[in-house]
C-alpha positions in Angstrom: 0.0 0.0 0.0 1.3 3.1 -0.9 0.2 5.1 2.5 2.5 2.3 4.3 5.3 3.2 2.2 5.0 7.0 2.5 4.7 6.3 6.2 8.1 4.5 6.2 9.9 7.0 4.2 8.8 9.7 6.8 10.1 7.7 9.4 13.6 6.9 7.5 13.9 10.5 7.1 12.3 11.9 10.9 12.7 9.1 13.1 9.9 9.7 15.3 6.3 10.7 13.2 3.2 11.9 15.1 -0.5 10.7 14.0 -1.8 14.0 13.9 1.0 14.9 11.7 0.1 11.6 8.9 -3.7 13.2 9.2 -3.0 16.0 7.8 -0.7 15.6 5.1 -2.3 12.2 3.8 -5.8 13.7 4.4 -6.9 10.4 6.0 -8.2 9.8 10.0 -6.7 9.0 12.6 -8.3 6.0 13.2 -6.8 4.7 9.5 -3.1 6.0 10.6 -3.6 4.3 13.3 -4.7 0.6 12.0 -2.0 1.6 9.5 0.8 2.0 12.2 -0.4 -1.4 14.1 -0.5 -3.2 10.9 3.4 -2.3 10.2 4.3 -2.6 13.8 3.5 -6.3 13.5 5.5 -6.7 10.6 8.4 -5.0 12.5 9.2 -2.5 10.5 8.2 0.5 13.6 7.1 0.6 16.9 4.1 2.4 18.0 4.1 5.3 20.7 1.8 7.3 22.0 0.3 9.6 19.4 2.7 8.7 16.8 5.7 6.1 15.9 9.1 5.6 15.9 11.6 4.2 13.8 13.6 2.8 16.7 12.7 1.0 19.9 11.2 4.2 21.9 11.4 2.4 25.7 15.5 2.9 27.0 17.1 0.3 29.5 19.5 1.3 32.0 23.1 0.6 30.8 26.2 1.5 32.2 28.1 4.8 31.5 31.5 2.6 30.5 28.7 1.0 27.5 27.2 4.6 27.2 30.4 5.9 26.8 31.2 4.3 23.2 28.1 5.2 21.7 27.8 8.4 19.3 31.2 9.5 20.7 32.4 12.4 18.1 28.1 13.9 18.5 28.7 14.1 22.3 32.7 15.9 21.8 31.4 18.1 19.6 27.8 19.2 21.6 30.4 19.5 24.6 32.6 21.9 22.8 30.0 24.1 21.8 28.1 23.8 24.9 31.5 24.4 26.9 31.9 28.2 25.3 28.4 29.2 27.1 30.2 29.2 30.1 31.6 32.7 31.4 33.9 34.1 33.3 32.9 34.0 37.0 29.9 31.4 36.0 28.2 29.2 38.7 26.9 26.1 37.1 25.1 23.1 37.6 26.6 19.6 35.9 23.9 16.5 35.9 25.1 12.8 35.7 25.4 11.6 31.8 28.8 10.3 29.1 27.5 13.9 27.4 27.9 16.0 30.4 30.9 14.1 31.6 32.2 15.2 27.7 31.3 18.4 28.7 33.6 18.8 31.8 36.7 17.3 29.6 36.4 20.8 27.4 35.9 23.0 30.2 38.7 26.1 30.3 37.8 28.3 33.3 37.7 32.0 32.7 38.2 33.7 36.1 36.4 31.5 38.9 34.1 29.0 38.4 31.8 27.0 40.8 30.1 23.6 39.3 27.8 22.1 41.5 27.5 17.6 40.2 26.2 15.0 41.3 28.6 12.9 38.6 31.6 12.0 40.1 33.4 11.8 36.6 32.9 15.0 36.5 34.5 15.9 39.5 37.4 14.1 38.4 37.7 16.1 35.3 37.6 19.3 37.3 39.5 18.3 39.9 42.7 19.7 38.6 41.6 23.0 37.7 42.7 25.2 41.0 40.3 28.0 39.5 37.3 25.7 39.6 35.6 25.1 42.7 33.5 22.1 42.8 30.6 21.4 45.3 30.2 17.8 44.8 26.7 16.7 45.8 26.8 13.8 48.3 23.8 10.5 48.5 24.2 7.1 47.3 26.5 6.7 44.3 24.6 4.8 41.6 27.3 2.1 40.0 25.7 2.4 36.4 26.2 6.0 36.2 28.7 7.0 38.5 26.8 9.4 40.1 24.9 10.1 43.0 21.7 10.6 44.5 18.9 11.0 47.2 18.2 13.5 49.7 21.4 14.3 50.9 21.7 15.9 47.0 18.1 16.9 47.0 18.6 19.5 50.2 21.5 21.0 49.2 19.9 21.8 45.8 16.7 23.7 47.9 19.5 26.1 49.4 21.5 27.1 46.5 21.0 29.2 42.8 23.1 28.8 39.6 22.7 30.5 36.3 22.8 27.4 34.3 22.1 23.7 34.3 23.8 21.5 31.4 21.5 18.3 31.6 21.8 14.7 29.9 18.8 12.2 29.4 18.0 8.8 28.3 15.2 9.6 26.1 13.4 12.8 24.9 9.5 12.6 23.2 7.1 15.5 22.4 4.2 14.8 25.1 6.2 12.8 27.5 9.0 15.2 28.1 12.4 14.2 29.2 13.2 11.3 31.1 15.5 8.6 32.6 16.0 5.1 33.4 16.3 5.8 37.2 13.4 7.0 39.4 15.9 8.7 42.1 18.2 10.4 39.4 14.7 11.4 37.6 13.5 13.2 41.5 16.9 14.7 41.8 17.2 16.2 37.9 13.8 17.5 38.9 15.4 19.9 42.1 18.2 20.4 39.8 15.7 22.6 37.3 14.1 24.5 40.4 17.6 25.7 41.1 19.0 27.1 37.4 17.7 30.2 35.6 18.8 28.5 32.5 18.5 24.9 31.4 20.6 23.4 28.7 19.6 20.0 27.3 23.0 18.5 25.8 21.6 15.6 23.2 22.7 13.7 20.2 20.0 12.9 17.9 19.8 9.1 18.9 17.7 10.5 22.0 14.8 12.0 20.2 11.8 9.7 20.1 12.4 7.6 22.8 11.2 7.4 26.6 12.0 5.7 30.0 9.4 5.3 32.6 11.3 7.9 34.8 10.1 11.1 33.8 12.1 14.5 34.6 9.7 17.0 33.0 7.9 18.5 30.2 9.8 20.1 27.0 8.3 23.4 28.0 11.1 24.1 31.0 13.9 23.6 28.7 15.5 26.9 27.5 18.0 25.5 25.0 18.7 22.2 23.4 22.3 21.5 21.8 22.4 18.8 19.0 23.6 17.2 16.3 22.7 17.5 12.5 21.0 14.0 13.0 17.5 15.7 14.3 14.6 16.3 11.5 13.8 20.1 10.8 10.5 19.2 11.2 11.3 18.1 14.4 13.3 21.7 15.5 10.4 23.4 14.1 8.0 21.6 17.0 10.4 22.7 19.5 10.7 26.1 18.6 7.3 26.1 18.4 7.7 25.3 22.3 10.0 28.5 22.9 13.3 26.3 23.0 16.7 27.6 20.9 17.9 24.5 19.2 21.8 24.9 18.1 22.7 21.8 15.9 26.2 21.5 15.3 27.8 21.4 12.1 
């Protein structure tokens, strides 16, 4: 059928397609995108999600961050360069747990002072050396898969302190569901980590878009900035403009 085959192509070229989005420019309903989706979902060639499909499995294990760590290596240098030069002189920032964030701390060059506040202790490390950088290292329970930490001990720190910017990593980023995780602690903790930034700064290679954990961290709409690769759709940067977030896509 040729709607199945134009529905394919999208997805080749998008990744992630919403139902709404098939309704209008096939000029069908949505209950026929929808028998359309299941009937190529069960020939494996997507998987459904809500309101739309995906080209990839949308639903993200935990791994480790050694196994994390070899996957879409030169995307995550080069969003960690470019995110790195939005830091200025005299900045106080906040560094989540994540191999992207961790990539972000390798390109870090202080200008002045600088105070990070992570809960990733591989972060910590890679700013350890730097005499100019003073790092408040969140404390809890140190999560093995991530190398990071979290719990209360993190989350009242957080309530008493204010930074002007919070690089974040994710496991999976979708329209509706907003960004989440694999862990449900990490999730809670990301969560205090927004209250207490003016500016939030996704850091995410295009691999993440389309996909979800059952932890979520929040909607799209408290996101200020997302830095990407080339890999993300335009139709998908115009959605996300259209939510009042700047996407940079690196070259």
């Amino acid at each position: 059928m040729k709607r199945h085959q134009d529905i394919l192509e999208r997805l080749q070229e998008e990744k992630y397609v919403e139902v709404s989005d098939l309704c209008k420019s096939m000029n069908v309903s949505a209950v026929t995108i929808r028998k359309d989706l299941k009937i190529l979902e069960e020939k494996g060639l997507l998987f459904r999600t809500h309101g739309g499909a995906s080209l990839d499995n949308p639903y993200i294990n935990d791994r480790s961050v050694n196994e994390k760590e070899k996957i879409s290596v030169s995307e995550k240098n080069e969003i960690a360069e470019v995110a790195a030069q939005l830091i200025l002189e005299n900045d106080s920032i906040m560094i989540a747990s994540g191999t992207t964030v961790q990539a972000l701390a390798r390109y870090i060059k202080p200008k002045g002072k600088l105070t990070v506040i992570t809960s990733s202790l591989n972060v910590t490390l890679e700013l350890i050396k730097f005499k100019e950088v003073d790092v408040l290292q969140l404390g809890g329970y140190v999560r093995h898969s991530s190398s990071s930490v979290v719990g209360n001990y993190a989350g009242y720190i957080l309530d008493n302190i204010s930074c002007s910017k919070l690089f974040l990593s994710v496991d999976g980023i979708d329209l509706e569901y907003g960004l989440s995780t694999t862990h449900l602690e990490e999730a809670q903790l990301n969560k205090r980590m927004l209250s207490a930034a003016q500016k939030i700064i996704l850091l995410a290679d295009s691999s993440k878009f389309g996909k979800k954990s059952f932890a979520k961290i929040c909607d799209l709409d408290q996101i200020d900035e997302i830095i990407t690769d080339k890999g993300i759709s335009r139709p998908l940067i115009d959605k996300l403009e259209e939510k009042g977030i700047t996407v940079t896509v690196i070259d």
